[in-house]
N, C-alpha and C positions, 0 to 999 in steps of 0.2 A: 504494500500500500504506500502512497506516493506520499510524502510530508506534511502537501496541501491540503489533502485529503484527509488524514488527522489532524490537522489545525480545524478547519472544516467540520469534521465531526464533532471535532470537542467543544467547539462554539455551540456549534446544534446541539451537540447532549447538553450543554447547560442551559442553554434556550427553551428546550423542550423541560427540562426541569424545573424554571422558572413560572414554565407556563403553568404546569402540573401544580405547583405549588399555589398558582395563584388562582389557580380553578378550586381548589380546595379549600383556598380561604374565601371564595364565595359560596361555598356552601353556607345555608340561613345557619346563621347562629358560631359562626366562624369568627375569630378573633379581628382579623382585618381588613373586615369586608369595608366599612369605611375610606381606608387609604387606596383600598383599590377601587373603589367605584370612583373617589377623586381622581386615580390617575388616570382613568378612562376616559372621564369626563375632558382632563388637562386635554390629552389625544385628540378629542372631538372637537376643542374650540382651537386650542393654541398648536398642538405637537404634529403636525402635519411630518416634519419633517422627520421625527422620531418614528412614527408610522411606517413612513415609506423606510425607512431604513432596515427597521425590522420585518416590515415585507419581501425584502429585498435579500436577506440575511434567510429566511425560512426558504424561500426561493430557492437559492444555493444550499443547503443543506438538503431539500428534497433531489434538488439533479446531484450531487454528491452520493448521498443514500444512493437514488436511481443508475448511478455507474459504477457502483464497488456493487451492487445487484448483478447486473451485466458484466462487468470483470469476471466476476468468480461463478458464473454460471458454470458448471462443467456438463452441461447436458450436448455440449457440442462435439458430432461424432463426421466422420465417413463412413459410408456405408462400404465396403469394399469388395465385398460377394453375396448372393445369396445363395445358401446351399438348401437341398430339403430340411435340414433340422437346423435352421435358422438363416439370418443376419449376420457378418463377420462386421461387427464395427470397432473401427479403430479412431480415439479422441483425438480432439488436435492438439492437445495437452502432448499427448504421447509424440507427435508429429514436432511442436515445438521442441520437445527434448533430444527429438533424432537430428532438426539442425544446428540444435547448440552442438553437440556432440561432432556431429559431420564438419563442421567449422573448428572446433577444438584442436582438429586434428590437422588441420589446413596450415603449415609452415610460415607462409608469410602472414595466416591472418594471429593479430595480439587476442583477441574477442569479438563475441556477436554482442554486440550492445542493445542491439532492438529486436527483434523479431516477430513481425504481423502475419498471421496466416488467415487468408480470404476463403471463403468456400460458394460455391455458384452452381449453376445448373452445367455450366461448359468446364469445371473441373475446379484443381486448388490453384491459385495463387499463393507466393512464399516471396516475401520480402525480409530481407536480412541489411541490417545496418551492421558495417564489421570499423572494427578499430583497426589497422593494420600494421605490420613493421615497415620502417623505414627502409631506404633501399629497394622497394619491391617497383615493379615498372605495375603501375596500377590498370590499364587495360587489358593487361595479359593473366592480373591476378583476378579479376571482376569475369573475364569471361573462363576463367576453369574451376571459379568458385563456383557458380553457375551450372558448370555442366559433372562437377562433383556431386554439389547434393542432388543435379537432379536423379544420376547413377543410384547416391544412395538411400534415398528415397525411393528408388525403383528396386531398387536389393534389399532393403530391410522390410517396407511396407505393401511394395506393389503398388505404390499409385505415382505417377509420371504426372508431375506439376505444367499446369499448361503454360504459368509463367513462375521466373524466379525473375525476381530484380534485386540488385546487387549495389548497396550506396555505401559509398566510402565517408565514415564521417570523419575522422580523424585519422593523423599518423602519430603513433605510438611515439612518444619521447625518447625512448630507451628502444636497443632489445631486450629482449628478456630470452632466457632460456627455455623453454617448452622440456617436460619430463614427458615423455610417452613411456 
């Protein structure tokens, strides 16, 4: 989860806690139901601005919630055969893992630093942001990172990417030594 994103949440979990709190102190016969019907009131005549702000604030904590929903869905599959006694699916969870992996092993690349995988009627798409070593001639490395993982995605999963795109975001400071 991204930094923003629990900044985000934590503002919202005390937001929504605030609110919580002050729904229960309007329950009849609550201790401060007074100050809070005042501050409502304040809202209505004067606090315009205070309003929209916290409109604004709930806003972003609902599409915040609504993408760490969608982040971590894992019900995201390919379907990859069907035999008489079932479905062969494989996540793209697992598909992510096989390019970090297929990249790991790739010489001149330092890391995959991003990796999007698209899914469609016409097949997968696979975008890889790679950090790379310096010294590498980078069109020569971009077109056989390319035709690596489509190989091993073809050898490990059986499914042959209709596209890979390949962006260089960076070159590595250093090298660094690779253990295989």
């Amino acid at each position: 989860m991204a930094l923003i994103d629990k900044i985000v949440l934590a503002i919202g979990g005390t937001l929504i806690l605030l609110l919580a709190l002050v729904s229960l102190a309007i329950v009849p016969g609550g201790v401060f139901v007074d100050n809070v019907i005042a501050f409502f009131d304040y809202l209505k005549v004067e606090g315009q601005l205070e309003a929209a702000i916290s409109g604004v604030l709930f806003l972003l904590i609902s599409l915040a919630l609504f993408r760490i929903i969608i982040k971590h869905s894992n019900g995201a599959h390919i379907v990859l055969k069907e035999t008489s006694l079932g479905d062969i699916r494989i996540s793209l969870s697992t598909i992510h893992q096989l390019t970090e992996e297929a990249m790991r092993h790739f010489n001149d690349v330092q890391e995959a630093t991003k990796i999007k995988l698209n899914t469609s009627p016409d097949g997968l798409e696979v975008d890889v942001t790679l950090r790379v070593l310096p010294d590498s001639c980078l069109p020569d490395l971009c077109e056989e990172a390319q035709m690596r993982l489509k190989d091993y995605l073809n050898s490990t999963v059986g499914i042959i990417p209709k596209r890979v795109r390949i962006y260089v975001q960076d070159v590595a400071k250093e090298k660094t030594l690779k253990v295989e």
